[in-house]
Structures are given as structure tokens and as C-alpha cells.
N, C-alpha and C positions, 0 to 999 in steps of 0.2 A: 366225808359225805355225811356224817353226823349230825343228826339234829334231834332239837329235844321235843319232848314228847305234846307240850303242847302245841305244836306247829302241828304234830300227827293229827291227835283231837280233833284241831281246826278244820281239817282236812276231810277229818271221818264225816262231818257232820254233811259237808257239801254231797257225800255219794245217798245214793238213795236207800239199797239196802244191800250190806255185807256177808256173804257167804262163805263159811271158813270149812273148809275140804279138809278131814283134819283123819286121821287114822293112829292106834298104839303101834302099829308095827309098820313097818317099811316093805314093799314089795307087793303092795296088794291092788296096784294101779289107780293109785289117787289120782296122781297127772293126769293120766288120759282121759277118765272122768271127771276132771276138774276141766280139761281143752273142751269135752265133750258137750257137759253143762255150759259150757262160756256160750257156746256154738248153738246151741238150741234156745238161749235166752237172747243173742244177738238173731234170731231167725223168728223171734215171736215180736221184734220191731222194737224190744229194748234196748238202750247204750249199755252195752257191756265190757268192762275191764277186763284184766286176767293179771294176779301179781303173785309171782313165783318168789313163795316167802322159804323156799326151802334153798337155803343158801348154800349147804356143801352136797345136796343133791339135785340142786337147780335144770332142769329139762327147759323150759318152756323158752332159749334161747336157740334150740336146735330141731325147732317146729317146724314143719319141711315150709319154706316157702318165706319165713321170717327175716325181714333185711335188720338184725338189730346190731344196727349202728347208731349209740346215744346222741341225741340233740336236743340243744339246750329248747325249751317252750318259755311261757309266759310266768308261768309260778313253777318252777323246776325242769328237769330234764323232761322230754318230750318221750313219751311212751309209744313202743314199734305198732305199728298199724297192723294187724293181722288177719286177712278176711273181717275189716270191719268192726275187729277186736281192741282195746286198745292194750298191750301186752307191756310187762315191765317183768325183768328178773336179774340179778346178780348176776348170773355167767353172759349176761349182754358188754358187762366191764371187766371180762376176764381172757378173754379173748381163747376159751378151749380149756383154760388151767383152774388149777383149782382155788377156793378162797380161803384162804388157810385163819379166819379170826377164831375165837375161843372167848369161854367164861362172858362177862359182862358185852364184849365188841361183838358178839352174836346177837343180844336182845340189843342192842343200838343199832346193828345193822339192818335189822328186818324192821323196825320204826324207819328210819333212815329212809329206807327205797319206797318204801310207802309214800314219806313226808316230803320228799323232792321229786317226788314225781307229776307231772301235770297234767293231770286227770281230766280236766275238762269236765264238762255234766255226766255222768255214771248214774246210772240205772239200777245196775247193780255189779258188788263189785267180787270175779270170784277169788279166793284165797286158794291157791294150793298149798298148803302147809305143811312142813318138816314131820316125819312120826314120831312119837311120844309122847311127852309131857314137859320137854326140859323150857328152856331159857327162852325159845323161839316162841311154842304155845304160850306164856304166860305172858310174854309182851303183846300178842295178837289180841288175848284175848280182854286184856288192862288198854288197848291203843281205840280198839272199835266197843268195847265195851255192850250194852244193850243194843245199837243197832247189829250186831253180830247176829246170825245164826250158826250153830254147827250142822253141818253134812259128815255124818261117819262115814266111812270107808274100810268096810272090813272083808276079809274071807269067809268062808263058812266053817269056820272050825273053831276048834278050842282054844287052841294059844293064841289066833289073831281073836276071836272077840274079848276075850281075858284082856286081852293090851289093850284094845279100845274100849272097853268099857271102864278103866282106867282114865283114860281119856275123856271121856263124856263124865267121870266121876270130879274130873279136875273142870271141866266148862262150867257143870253147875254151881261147883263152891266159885267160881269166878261172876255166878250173874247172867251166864251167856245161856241161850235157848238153845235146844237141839232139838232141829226142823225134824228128824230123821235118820234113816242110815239107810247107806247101799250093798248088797252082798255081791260080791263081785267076785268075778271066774265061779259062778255059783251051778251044778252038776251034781244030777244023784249021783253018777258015776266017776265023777272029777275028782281029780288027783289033791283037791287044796281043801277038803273038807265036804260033810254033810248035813251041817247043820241044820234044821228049819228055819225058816224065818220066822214063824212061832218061838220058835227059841230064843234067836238071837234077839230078837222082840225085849224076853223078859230079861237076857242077860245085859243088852245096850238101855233098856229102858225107854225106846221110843220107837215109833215106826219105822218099819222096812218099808220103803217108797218102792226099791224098785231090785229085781234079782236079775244079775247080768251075768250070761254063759262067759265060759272062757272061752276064749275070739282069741285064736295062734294070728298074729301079724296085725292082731286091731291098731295096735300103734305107726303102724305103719299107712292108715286107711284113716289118721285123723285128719289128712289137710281136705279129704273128697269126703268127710262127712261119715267117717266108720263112728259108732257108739250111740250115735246125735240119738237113733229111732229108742236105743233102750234106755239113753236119760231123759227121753222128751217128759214125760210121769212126774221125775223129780223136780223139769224146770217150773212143770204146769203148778204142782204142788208151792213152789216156794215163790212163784208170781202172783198166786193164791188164788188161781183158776179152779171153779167148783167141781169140774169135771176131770181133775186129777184122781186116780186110784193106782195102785201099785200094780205093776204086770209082771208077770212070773218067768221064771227064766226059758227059756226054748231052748232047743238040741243042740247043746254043742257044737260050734265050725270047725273045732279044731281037728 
């Protein structure tokens, strides 16, 4: 399923604008505010993508309601229909198991699902991306290049903003903008940190759009529309609606 990078380019240029969900550490719920964002930018009347670049922790084939089963389209594989969404990810050719590539077949795979995929008109297109910095980020952010924005996704604590601001230290030397960042599971009283968002501000180097409680079974609430109310801020923001401003987190559900 391999192909080379300028067939990606080609590709990048056709979507309107790229959004790469990107976090330093793993477990901070990029996914579900990546379904989240997809779902409030398909609800303000844009075409919206969704391509699940995180290939040994790929979610977005086990989205309640998603029939992904690949079919061929016009210019590549035909991407699952999702509430209107149009969805593409790895564990849709894996049938449950895992995808065991490494080294250099990891930055060719995530080009790959990109470049054979048949996108049709995209509005915008959103990236759930692997965490860290490694092989995956660096092809993301060398495939989409200037149309890219980054969306961080951190905790409110020290070792997750430390890792992403890592991350956002790596976007820049590549070129790429960062729209922003989201503090997520965010709680004076929560268990995952207390950072400000003043804080995280100076440590991330760019705005905090939006502070989202920890919500026990949000993932479970994304096919009826659970997170959509507290990314609406960020979708408004990165559509470049004037009346976007950050909203603060509210009392805990959990």
C-alpha cells in the first residue's frame, strides 16, 4: 500500500485545511477530541475528514456505529462514511489485530493511508496523530507541510506539558503553525494535574482554546454527540470565526 510522497503532496493540496491533533504523551484523549472536533466542524456545514494517523494505536475503526469495511473509490480506497464524516484508519485493514511495521515502514505507512485514500472535496481535514515526536510526526508534518495547523492536546500537569511542548518545539522547526492547545480532563480538583492555563500558555507557547473537564465514559457519548459542546470554541477558532474565545472548564461529571 505504499506510495511515495509526492502522490501525498498532490493530495494535500486538493484538501482545504489540515488539522493535526498531535500530543508528547499518550493517554490524554487526543481521539476523542480529534471525533469530537471532526463532529463540530461537520455540524457548522463543512466537509469534513477524519484520518487516524496513529497506526499501533489506531481507535477510529472501532467508533460505535462505523461499518469499515475498505472499498475501492475513484483515486484510492474509499474512506467509511461516519455520521457524514468521511473516516480513514489502519486498524480498518486489520481486522481487531495489530500492525506490527517499524523504523522507515511506519513514516511510509502513515503517507500511504493518507495518499490512497479518496477524499473527495475536504474542508477540512482532521489528523489524529500518534504521541511524541518519532517517525509518524515528522512524516505528517513534511506530507501536509504549511497547510498544516497543529492542535495540542495535553493534561494539566507537568510531565504531559513537558512532552508536548516538545512536540510543538518539533512543529515549529518543521514550518508547521500551532493554532493552539486543548487542556483536557482539566479540574482544580482532578486527579491528572493543575496546571493554569496561564501556564500551560507560556510552557506550550500558544493559546489555550479551550479547558475540558474529565467526563468518566465521554468516549462512550461520542457517536450521540458527548465533547462536541466543549470543542465547539476550538472548531469556531480554527474556521476563523470572530466570535471564537476559550471556555473554561466546568465541574467535573465524573
Amino acid at each position: 500500500m505504499y506510495v511515495n510522497s509526492t502522490i501525498a503532496e498532490g493530495k494535500a493540496e486538493k484538501i482545504g485545511s489540515v488539522v493535526l491533533v498531535g500530543s508528547g504523551k499518550g493517554g490524554v484523549g487526543k481521539s476523542a477530541l480529534s471525533v469530537a472536533l471532526a463532529r463540530c466542524l461537520a455540524a457548522s456545514g463543512a466537509r469534513a475528514g477524519l484520518l487516524d494517523a496513529d497506526v499501533h494505536g489506531s481507535a477510529m475503526a472501532s467508533l460505535p456505529g462505523l461499518k469499515a469495511a475498505p472499498k475501492a473509490g475513484k483515486e484510492g480506497v474509499a474512506p467509511a462514511d461516519w455520521k457524514g464524516i468521511a473516516v480513514m484508519s489502519a486498524g480498518m485493514f486489520a481486522d481487531g489485530g495489530p500492525v506490527p511495521v517499524t523504523g522507515e515502514d511506519r513514516r511510509s505507512l502513515v503517507t500511504s493511508l493518507f495518499a490512497s485514500t479518496d477524499w473527495g472535496e475536504v474542508d477540512f481535514l482532521v489528523v489524529d496523530m500518534p504521541a511524541g515526536t518519532g517517525d509518524e510526526a515528522m512524516s505528517l508534518f513534511r506530507t501536509f507541510g504549511g497547510k498544516a495547523r497543529l492542535l495540542l492536546v495535553s493534561q494539566p500537569s507537568e510531565l504531559s506539558l513537558a512532552a508536548t511542548a516538545r512536540l510543538a518545539q518539533l512543529a515549529k522547526a518543521e514550518g508547521v503553525e500551532c493554532a493552539g492547545a486543548v487542556l483536557n480532563m482539566a479540574s482544580k480538583k482532578g486527579p491528572f494535574g493543575k496546571e493554569s492555563a496561564a501556564s500551560a500558555e507560556k510552557r506550550l507557547g500558544c493559546k489555550v482554546l479551550a479547558e475540558v473537564p474529565f467526563v468518566e465514559g465521554a468516549e462512550g457519548e461520542l457517536a450521540v454527540g458527548g465533547l462536541e459542546k466543549e470543542m465547539e470554541p476550538v472548531a469556531e477558532q480554527l474556521a476563523g470565526k470572530p466570535s471564537a474565545r476559550r471556555r473554561p472548564a466546568k465541574k467535573s461529571r465524573a
